[in-house]
N, C-alpha and C positions, 0 to 999 in steps of 0.2 A: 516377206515371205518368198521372194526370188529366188534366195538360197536353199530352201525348204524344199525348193518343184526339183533342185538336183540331187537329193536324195534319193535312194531305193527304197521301193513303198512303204515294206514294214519297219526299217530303221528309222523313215519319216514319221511315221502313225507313233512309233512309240517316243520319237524326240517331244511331237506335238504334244501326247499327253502329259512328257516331263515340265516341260515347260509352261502348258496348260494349270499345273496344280501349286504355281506360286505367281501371285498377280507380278507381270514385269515392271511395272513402277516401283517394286520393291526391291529390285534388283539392278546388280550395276550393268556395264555392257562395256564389251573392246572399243578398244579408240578405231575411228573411222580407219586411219593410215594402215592399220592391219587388217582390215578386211580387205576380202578378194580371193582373186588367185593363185596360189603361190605352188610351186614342184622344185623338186630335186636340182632342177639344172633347166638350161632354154630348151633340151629337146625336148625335156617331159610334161615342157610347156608346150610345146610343138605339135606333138603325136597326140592324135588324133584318141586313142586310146591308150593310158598309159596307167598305172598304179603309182606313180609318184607325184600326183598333184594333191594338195589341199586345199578346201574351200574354207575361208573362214567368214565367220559373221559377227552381227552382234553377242550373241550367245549358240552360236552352235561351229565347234573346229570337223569337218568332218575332213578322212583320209579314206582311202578307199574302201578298205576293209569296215573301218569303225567310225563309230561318232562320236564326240561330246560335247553332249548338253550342259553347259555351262551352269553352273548355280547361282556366283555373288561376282562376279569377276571384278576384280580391286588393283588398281598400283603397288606394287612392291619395291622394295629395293634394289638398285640397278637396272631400274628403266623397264623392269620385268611387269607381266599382269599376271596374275596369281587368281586360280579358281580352281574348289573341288567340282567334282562334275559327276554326271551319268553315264557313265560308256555302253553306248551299245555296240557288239561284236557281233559281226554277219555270223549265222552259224551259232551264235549261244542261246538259249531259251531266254535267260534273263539279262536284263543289264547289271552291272556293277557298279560300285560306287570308285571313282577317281580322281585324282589331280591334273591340272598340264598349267604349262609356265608355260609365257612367249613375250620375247624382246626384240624389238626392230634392232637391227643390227646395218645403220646406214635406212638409207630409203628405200630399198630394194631390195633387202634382205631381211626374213623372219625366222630367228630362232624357236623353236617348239622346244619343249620338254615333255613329256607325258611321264606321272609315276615317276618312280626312281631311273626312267633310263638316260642313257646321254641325250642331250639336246641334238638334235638335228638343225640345219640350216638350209631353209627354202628362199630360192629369187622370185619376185612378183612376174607373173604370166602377163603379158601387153593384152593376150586374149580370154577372154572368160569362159572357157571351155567346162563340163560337168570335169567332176572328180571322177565319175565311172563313164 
C-alpha cells in the first residue's frame, strides 16, 4: 500500500475500488525488478517536482497525469509484461478501459508502452521520490 499513499486522492479512491472488485490472488502481478521509481532522465529524478517520473507497483503504473490499474498482468514475448488495465485520467469523470506493455531494457532501464503509442524509456530513480 506504500505506493497507493503517493497517489492524488480521487485517482487513489477509484484505483482502490478497481482493484477492490477482483480478489488479488486471482491475479497476476509485475516482477519485483520493475517496480519503483523510474523518469525520463536523472534530472527528472532529481527535481524535486517534476511530470516525468513513474511510480510502478505490483499492479498499479501510475504517471503524473494518469493511472493504471493493472487487471491480469502476464509475461509476453520478448521479456515484455502485458496487461489490460483501468486508466484513470486527472480531469475525466470516468475511467477507461486500457493496455500498457513494459520490458526491462538492461537493469536500469523500463520500457513502457501504453495503447497503441510508442514505447517510452525510463532509468530507475536511486530516490523514491512521489510521481506528483
Amino acid at each position: 500500500m506504500h505506493q497507493v499513499r503517493r497517489l492524488n486522492l480521487p485517482i487513489a479512491a477509484a484505483l482502490l475500488m478497481t482493484i477492490g472488485a477482483t480478489p488479488l490472488a486471482a491475479q497476476g502481478a509485475l516482477p519485483v525488478d520493475m517496480q519503483g521509481t523510474w523518469a525520463w532522465d536523472d534530472e527528472a529524478c532529481a527535481e524535486r517536482v517534476s511530470d516525468g517520473r513513474v511510480a510502478v507497483s505490483s499492479l498499479i503504473v501510475e504517471f503524473y497525469a494518469s493511472a493504471y490499474a493493472l487487471d491480469d498482468p502476464k509475461p509476453a514475448e520478448g521479456d515484455r509484461w502485458v496487461s489490460s488495465a483501468t486508466v484513470h485520467v486527472e480531469g475525466e469523470p470516468a475511467p477507461e478501459a486500457g493496455t500498457i506493455a513494459l520490458r526491462l531494457v538492461g537493469r536500469d532501464e523500463l520500457e513502457i508502452r501504453t495503447g497503441d503509442e510508442a514505447p517510452s524509456i525510463y532509468v530507475r530513480c536511486a530516490d523514491d521520490l512521489p510521481v506528483r
